[in-house]
N, C-alpha and C positions, 0 to 999 in steps of 0.2 A: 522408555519410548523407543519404537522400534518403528520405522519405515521403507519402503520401496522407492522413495522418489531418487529420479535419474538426473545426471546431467545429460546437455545437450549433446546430439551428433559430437564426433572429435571434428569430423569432416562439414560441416554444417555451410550453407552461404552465410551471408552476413546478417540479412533480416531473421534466419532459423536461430542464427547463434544467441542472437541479441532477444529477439524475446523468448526463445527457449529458457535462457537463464535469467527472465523476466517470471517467466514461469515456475522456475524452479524456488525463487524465494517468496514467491506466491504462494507457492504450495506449503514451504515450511513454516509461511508465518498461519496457515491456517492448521498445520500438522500440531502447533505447538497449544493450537488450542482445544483437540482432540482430550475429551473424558475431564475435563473442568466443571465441575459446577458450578452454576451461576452465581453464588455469592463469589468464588476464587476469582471468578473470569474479569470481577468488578470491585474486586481487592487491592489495595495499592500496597507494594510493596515496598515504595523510595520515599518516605516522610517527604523528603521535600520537594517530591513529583506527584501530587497526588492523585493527576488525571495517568497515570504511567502505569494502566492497567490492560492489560490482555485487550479487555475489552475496548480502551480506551486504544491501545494501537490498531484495533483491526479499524474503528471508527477514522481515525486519523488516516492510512494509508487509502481508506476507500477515499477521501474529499482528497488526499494528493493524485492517487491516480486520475480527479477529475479535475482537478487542477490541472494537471500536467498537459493533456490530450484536449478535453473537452474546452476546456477556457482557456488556457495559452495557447496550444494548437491550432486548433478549429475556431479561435475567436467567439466560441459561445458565452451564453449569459453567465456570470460569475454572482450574480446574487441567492443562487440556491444554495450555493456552498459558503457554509459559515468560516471559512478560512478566509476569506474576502471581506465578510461583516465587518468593518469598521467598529459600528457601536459594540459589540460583541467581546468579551474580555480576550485576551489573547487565548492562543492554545484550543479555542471554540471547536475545532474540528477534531480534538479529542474526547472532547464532551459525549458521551452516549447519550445522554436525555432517557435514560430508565431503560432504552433498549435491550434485549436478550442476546446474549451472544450469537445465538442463533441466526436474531434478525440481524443484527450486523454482520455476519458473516455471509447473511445472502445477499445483504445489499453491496459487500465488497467484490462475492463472486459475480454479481451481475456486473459490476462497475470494472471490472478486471474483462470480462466478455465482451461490454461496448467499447473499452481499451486495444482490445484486439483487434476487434474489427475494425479500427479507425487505423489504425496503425497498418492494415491488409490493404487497407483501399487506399494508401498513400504511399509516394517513395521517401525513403529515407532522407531525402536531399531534399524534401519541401519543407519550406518553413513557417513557422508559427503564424496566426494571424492577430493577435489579439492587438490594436493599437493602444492600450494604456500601459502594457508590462513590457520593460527591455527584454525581459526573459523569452520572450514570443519569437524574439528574432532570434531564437536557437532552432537545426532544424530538427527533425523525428528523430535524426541520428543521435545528435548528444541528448534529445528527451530522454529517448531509452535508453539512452548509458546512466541516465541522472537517475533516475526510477529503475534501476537494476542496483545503483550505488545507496538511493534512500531504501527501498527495501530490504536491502542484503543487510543494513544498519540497525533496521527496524527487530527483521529477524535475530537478529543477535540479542537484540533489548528484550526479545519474548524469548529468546533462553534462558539468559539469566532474571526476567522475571519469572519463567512458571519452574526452574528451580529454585526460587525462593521461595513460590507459593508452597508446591509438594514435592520437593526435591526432583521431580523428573529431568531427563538432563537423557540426551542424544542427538548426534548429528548423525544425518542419513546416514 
C-alpha cells in the first residue's frame, strides 16, 4: 500500500491543527480500505470480535463521529444512531446490516463533511448541549482531541486487520 496523505501545516492555529489531523486518520482509515473486495471488507479476522471488520470499523466510526458532534454537541436526536438503542445488542454501531463497503464508506465521508462543518461554525470553547449525557459538558476542544484519539485507534485496528486479511501493511 502506498499513499500521499500529509500531515497537518507544522505551523497550523489550533482549529487547522486539530482537525487537519482529524482529517488525516480519516483518510487512513478509508486508505486501508482502498482495493478490498467485498467478501474481505466483511471478513472477520479476531474469532472473538466478530463485528471487527473493515467494514464493521468504517460503520462504527461514522455513528461515533455522530455521536460525538451531532448528539453530544449540537444536542440532536440520538435515536438514529444505534449506538444509543438501548434494545439493540451492544456493539449495534458496528453492525453493517448487509451494507457495501462502498455505501458505508459514503455514508462515513458524508458524516465526516457534516462533522466539519459543525465544527467551522462553532468555537472551540462552546460546549456540548445534549442534557442526558455528562459527556455533553465537554467542549469542541477536547471532542476533537477524543475523535483524533478514537480514530487514530481505530486506524491502527484497520492495519492490523487488512494485514491479516491480505498481508497489505503501510503507513503513509
Amino acid at each position: 500500500m502506498t499513499s500521499s496523505l500529509e500531515r497537518p501545516p507544522f505551523q497550523a492555529d489550533e482549529r487547522t491543527a486539530l482537525v487537519g489531523w482529524l482529517d488525516l486518520q480519516r483518510q487512513i482509515l478509508r486508505w486501508k480500505c482502498e482495493g478490498l473486495s467485498e467478501a474481505d471488507a466483511h471478513r472477520s479476522v479476531v474469532p472473538t470480535s466478530p463485528l471487527m471488520t473493515m467494514a464493521g470499523l468504517i460503520s462504527h466510526m461514522r455513528w461515533v463521529e455522530h455521536s460525538w458532534l451531532e448528539v453530544l454537541f449540537l444536542g440532536g436526536d440520538k435515536t438514529a444512531n444505534p449506538a444509543f438503542d438501548e434494545k439493540a445488542p451492544d456493539d449495534a454501531d458496528w453492525d453493517t446490516g448487509g451494507r457495501t463497503l462502498q455505501e458505508l464508506l459514503a455514508d462515513y465521508e458524508a458524516q465526516c463533511a457534516r462533522s466539519n462543518e459543525i465544527v467551522a461554525a462553532a468555537s472551540l470553547d462552546d460546549v456540548g448541549r445534549h442534557p442526558e449525557f455528562r459527556s455533553a459538558k465537554a467542549n469542541l476542544r477536547w471532542m476533537l482531541i477524543h475523535l483524533i484519539e478514537e480514530t487514530g485507534r481505530h486506524a491502527g485496528h484497520a492495519d492490523i486487520v487488512r494485514e491479516l486479511l491480505d498481508g497489505a501493511k503501510g503507513y503513509y
